[in-house]
C-alpha positions in Angstrom: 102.9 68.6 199.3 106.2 70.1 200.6 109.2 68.7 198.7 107.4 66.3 196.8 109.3 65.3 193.9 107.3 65.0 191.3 105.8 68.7 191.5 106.5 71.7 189.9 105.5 75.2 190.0 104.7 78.1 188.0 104.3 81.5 188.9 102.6 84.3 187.0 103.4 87.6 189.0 100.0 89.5 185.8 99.4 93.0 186.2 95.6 92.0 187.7 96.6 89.4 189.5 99.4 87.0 191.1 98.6 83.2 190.2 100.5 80.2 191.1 99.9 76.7 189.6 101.4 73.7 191.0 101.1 70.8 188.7 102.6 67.2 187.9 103.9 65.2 184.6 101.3 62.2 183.8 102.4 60.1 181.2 100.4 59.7 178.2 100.9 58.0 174.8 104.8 59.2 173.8 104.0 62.0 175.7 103.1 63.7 179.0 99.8 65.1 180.1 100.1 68.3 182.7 97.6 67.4 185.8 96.9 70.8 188.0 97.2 70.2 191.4 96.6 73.3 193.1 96.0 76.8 192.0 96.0 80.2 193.8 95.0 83.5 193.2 95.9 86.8 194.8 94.2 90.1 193.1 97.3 91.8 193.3 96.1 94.3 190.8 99.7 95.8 190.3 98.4 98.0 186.8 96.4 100.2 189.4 99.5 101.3 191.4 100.6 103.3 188.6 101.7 106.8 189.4 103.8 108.9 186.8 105.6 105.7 185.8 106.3 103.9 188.9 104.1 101.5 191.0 103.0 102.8 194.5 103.9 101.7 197.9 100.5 99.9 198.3 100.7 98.0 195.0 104.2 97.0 195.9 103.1 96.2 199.3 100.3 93.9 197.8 102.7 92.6 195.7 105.1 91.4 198.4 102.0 90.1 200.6 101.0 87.6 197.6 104.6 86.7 197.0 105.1 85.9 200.6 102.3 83.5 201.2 103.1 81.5 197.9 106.4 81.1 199.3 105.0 79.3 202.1 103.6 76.8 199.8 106.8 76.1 198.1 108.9 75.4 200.7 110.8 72.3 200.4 110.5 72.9 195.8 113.7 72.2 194.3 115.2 75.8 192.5 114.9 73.4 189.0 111.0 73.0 189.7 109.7 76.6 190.2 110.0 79.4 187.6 108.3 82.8 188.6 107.6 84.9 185.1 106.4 88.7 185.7 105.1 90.3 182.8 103.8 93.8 181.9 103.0 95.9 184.6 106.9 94.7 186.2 108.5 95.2 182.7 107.1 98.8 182.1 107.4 99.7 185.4 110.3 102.3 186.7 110.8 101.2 190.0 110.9 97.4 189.0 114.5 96.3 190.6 113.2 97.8 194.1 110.1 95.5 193.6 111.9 92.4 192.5 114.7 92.7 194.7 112.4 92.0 197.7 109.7 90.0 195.7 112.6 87.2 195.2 113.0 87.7 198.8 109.7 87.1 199.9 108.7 84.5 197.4 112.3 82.5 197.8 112.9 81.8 194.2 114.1 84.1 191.4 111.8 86.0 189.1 112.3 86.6 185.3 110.7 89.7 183.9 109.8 88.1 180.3 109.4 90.2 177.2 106.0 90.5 175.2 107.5 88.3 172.6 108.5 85.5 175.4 104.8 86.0 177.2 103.5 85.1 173.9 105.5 82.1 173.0 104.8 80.5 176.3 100.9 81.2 176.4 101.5 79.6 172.9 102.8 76.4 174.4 100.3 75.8 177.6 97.5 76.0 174.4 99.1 73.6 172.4 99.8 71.5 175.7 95.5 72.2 176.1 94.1 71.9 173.3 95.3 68.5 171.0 97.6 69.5 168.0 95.9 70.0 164.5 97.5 70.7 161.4 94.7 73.6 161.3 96.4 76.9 161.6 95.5 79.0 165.1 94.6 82.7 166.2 95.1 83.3 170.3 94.2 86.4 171.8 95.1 86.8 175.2 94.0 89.9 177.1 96.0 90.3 180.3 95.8 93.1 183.0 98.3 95.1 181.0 99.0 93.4 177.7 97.8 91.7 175.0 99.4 89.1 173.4 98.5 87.8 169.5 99.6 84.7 168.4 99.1 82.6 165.4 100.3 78.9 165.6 100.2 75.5 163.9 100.2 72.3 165.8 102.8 72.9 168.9 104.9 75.8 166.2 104.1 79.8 166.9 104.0 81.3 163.4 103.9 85.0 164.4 103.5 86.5 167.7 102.8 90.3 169.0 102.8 91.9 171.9 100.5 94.8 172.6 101.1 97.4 175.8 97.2 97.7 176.2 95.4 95.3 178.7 91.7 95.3 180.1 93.7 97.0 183.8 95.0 99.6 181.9 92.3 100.4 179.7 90.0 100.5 182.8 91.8 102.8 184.9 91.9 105.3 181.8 88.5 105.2 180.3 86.7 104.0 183.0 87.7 105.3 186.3 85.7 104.3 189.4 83.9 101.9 187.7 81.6 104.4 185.6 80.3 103.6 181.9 79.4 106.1 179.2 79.1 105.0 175.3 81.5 108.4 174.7 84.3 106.5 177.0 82.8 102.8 175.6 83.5 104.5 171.7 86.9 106.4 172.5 88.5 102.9 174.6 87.4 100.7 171.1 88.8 102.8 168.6 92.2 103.4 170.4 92.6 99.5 171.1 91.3 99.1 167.6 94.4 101.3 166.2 96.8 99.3 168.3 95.3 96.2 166.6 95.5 97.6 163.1 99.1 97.7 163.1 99.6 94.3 163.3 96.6 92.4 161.7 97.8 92.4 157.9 100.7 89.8 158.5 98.1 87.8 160.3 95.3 88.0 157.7 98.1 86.9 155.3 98.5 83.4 156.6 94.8 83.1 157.6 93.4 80.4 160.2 90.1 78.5 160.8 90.6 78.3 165.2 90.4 81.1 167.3 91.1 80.7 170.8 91.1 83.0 173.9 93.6 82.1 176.9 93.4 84.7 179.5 91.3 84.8 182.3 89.4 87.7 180.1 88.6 85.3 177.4 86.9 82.8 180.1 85.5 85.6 182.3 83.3 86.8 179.2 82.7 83.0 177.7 80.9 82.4 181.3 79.1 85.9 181.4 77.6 85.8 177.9 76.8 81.6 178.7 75.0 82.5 181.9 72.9 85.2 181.0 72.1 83.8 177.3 73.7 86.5 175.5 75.2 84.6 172.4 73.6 84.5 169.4 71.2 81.3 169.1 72.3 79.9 172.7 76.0 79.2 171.5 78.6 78.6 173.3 82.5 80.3 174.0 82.2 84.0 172.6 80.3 85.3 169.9 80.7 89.0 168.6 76.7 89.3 168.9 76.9 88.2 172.4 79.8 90.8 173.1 77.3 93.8 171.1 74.7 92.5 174.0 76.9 92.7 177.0 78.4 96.2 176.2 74.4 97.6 175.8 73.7 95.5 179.3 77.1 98.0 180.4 75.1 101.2 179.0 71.8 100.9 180.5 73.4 101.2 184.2 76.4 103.7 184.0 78.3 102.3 186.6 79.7 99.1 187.3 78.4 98.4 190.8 75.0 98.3 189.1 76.3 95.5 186.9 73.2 92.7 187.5 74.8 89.5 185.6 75.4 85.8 186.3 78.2 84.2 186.2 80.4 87.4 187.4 82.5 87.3 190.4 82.8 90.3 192.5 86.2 90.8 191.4 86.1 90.2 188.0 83.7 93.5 188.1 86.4 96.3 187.7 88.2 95.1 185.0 85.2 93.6 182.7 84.7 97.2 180.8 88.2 97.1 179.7 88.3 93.3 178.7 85.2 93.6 177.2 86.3 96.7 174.9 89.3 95.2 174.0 87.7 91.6 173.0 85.0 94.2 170.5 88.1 95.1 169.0 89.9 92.2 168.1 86.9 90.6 167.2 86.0 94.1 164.9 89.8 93.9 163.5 90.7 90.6 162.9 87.2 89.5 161.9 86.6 86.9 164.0 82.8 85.4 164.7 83.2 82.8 167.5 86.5 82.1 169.9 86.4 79.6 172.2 88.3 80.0 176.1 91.0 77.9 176.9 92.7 76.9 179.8 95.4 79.6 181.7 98.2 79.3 178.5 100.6 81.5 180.4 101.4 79.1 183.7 100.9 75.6 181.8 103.0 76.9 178.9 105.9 77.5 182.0 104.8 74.3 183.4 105.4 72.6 180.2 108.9 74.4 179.9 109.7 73.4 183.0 108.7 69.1 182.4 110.8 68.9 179.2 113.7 70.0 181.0 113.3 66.9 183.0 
């Protein structure tokens, strides 16, 4: 795969996790059709390393580990083909030029710490890539480790986009430390993300839409829960706000996470479920939405994408 022309890479340095995507350009129709051809996954979880401000020497450490081994795999890229985005936990974080200046190092490429605004455009853009363009007006939600980004599209055009400095990482690591579940920190997480939401919702109940779609790893971590343990109301499928209800009682009855008996649940996935979960009740309670559907990862095929058209 080293040096092969016709790849190109895209790197997404989340506040969970560090994912890399390396992809190719298939023609199709006028167009061009983005085929994934290898994807990794380091749990980085950078949102944890948070102390007073900064990140800590072991989520930096973790940081540069990840980076290091996906430079491996890219020797040989051209500069043009690779483009490395970090987004929240780098961009709030107080110590971020010590971690990038030896991230670029480690990785071999340079890294551009995005704004919330350019997160959401580009999440915008691997959907559109995903999911063929209607004239139907669009609501994505995607709940990252550290953000959330709203964004409400037609066909291939964002229409409005938001960026919100709450994700399911950091909403774990305040209301549910250790992994341990009450309804009193369950209550006090929804109605804080439900506030954050409020501000925002009326411009996007203005123009209205009839798709909702969910592009983070959140969105199909809880689509595959709530399908594999018949959750959803009437044995649909995607995410139902029924099925959500369902799950967050399932949360109750066992107080702590490690207790957590459900299908379709990775091990690591089990941390930040409680946060994602809270934060998916209240965009669903806010902008009152009944169904969404998962999508594929918007974030790295919306940089893949960017990265095709230039050539």
């Amino acid at each position: 795969m080293k040096g092969d022309a016709s790849l190109f890479a895209a790197i997404d340095l989340g506040s969970n996790a560090f994912r890399m995507m390396i992809g190719q350009s298939v023609r199709r129709n006028q167009g061009f059709m983005i085929q994934e051809v290898k994807t990794l996954r380091e749990p980085v979880r950078l949102a944890e390393g948070f102390q007073g401000g900064a990140l800590d020497e072991l989520a930096l450490d973790r940081g540069w580990q990840a980076l290091a081994r996906f430079g491996k795999k890219l020797r040989g890229f051209e500069a043009g083909r690779v483009r490395a985005v970090a987004t929240s936990a780098v961009r709030e974080a107080d110590n971020a030029q010590l971690f990038l200046a030896s991230a670029e190092r480690h990785l071999g490429f340079r890294i551009d710490v995005i704004s919330g605004h350019e997160e959401a455009r580009l999440v915008y853009a691997g959907v559109a890539h995903t999911i063929p363009s209607t004239e139907s007006m669009r609501l994505v939600v995607d709940i990252g480790g550290g953000s959330t980004e709203l964004i409400l599209g037609q066909g291939t055009q964002p229409l409005l986009t938001e960026s919100i400095a709450i994700g399911s990482g950091t909403v774990g690591a305040r209301y549910f430390q250790g992994g341990c579940l009450s309804a009193k920190a369950l209550l006090e997480a929804e109605r804080v993300a439900t506030l954050q939401f409020e501000k925002v919702t009326r411009r996007y109940r203005a123009l209205g839409w009839q798709q909702t779609i969910g592009s983070s790893g959140t969105a199909r971590m809880l689509a595959k829960v709530l399908k594999a343990n018949g959750l959803n109301d009437d044995g649909q499928s995607g995410i139902t706000y029924g099925g959500l209800l369902r799950l967050s009682l399932r949360l109750l009855e066992v107080g702590h996470v490690k207790q957590l008996k459900l299908a379709g649940l990775p091990p690591h996935r089990l941390n930040i479920l409680p946060g994602g979960l809270v934060l998916m009740l209240a965009a669903f309670k806010v902008f009152g939405i009944s169904h969404m559907s998962p999508s594929e990862p918007g974030l790295r095929l919306g940089v893949l994408h960017g990265l095709m058209s230039k050539h």
